[in-house]
N, C-alpha and C positions, 0 to 999 in steps of 0.2 A: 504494500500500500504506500505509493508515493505522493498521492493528493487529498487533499482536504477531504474529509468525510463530509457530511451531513446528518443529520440528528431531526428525528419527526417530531412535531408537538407533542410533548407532554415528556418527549425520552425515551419510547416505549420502542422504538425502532433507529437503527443508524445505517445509512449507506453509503458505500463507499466503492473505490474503483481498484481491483485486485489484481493483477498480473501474475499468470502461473504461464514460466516457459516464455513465449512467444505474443500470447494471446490474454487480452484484457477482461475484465466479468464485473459487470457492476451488480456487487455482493448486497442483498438487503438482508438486515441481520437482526432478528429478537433477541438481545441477549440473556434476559433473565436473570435470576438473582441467585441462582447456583453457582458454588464453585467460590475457590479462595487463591491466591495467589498463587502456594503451592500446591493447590489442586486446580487447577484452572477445569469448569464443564467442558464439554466437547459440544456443541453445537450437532443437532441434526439437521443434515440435507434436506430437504422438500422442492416439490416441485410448484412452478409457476401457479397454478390452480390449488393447492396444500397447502401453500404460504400464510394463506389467509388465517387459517384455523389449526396449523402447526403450533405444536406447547413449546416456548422458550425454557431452554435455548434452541433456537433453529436460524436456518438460513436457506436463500434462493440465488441463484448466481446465473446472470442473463449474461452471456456470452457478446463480446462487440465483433468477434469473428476479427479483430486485428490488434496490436498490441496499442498500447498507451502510452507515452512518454510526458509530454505538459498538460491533457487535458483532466482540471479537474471537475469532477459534476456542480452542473448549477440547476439546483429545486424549485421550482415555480411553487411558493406557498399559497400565493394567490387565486388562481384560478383550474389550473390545470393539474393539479397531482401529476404530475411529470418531471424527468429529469433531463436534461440534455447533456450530452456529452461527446469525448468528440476520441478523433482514433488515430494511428501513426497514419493509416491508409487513403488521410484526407478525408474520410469523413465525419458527418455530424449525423448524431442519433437521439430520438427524443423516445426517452420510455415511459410508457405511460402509467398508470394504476399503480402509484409505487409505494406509498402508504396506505391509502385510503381504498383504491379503485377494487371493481370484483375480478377483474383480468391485469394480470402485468404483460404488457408487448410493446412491441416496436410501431408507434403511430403510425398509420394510413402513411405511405407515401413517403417514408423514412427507412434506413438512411437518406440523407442527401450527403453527394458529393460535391465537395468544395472544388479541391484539385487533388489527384492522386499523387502527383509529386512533392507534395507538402504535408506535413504533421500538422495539425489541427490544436489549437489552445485552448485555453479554458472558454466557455460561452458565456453569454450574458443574457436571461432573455427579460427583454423592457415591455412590459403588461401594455402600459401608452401606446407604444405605436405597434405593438404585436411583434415584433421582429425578433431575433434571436442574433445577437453581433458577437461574431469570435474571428482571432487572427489563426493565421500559420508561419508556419516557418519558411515561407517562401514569402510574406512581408505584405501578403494582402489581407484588409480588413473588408469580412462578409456581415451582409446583412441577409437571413433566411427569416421570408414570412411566408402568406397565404400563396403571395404569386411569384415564389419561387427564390432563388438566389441572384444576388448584386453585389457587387465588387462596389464598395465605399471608398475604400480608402488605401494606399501603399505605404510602408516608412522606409519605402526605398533613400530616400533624402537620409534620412537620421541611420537607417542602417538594414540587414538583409534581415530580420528574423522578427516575428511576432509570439513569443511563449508565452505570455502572463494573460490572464484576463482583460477585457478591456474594463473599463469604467464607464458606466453611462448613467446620463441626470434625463430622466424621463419629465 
């Protein structure tokens, strides 16, 4: 785990972005109240549809099908119980039902591909204008909304690479 987790209201659940091998899993995890330092619980597996009514300690790990290096997940508390996040493979994926929802999957029409030759940053998604804005490392900043993907902005000028989050004042 090299990025920021996330934490649901109230505590009851944390997710986060996992890397085993090669390949990324954005891990949602019940931890539970079992288990001591030197006995740490062991978490059970569940699947996608189990998650929901799995006894903590459990966990579910949604595969990005590519590895992760800068992108950490960004939670839409506001309206959509979704996470977005983003892949080495250049793209961006938005999971949906990830605390709250009765299905966890991959939104309609998701991934998008940004650029396959670039790594994908952290995302940012702005409720206001709907859009979802993340850089890569190839130094272009995206805007993904309803109609699609747009190239905003490059920091070719200041430099080749975009890793961090962007900052956005909606």
């Amino acid at each position: 785990v090299t990025t920021s987790p996330i934490i649901a209201e109230g505590g009851s659940q944390v997710a986060f972005i996992q890397v085993t091998g090669t390949t990324a899993s954005l891990v949602l995890l019940k931890p539970g109240a079992t288990g001591t330092l030197g006995s740490p619980a062991s978490p059970t597996l569940s699947t996608a549809s189990g998650y929901r009514s799995c006894t903590a300690p459990c966990y579910y790990a949604f595969s990005l099908g590519a590895n992760d290096t800068y992108s950490a997940p960004f939670y839409d508390y506001l309206v959509d119980d979704a996470i977005y996040v983003g892949d080495d493979s250049g793209k961006l994926h938005k999971i949906t039902g990830v605390f709250y929802g009765t299905t966890i999957a991959e939104a309609t029409g998701w991934p998008v591909l940004l650029n396959a030759s670039y790594k994908t940053a952290s995302p940012v998604y702005d409720n206001t204008s709907g859009y979802v804005f993340v850089g890569n490392t190839g130094a272009f900043l995206y805007a993904v909304g309803s109609g699609g993907v747009s190239i905003h902005g490059t920091s070719s000028d200041l430099g080749d690479t975009i890793i961090d989050g962007t900052l956005v004042d909606p």
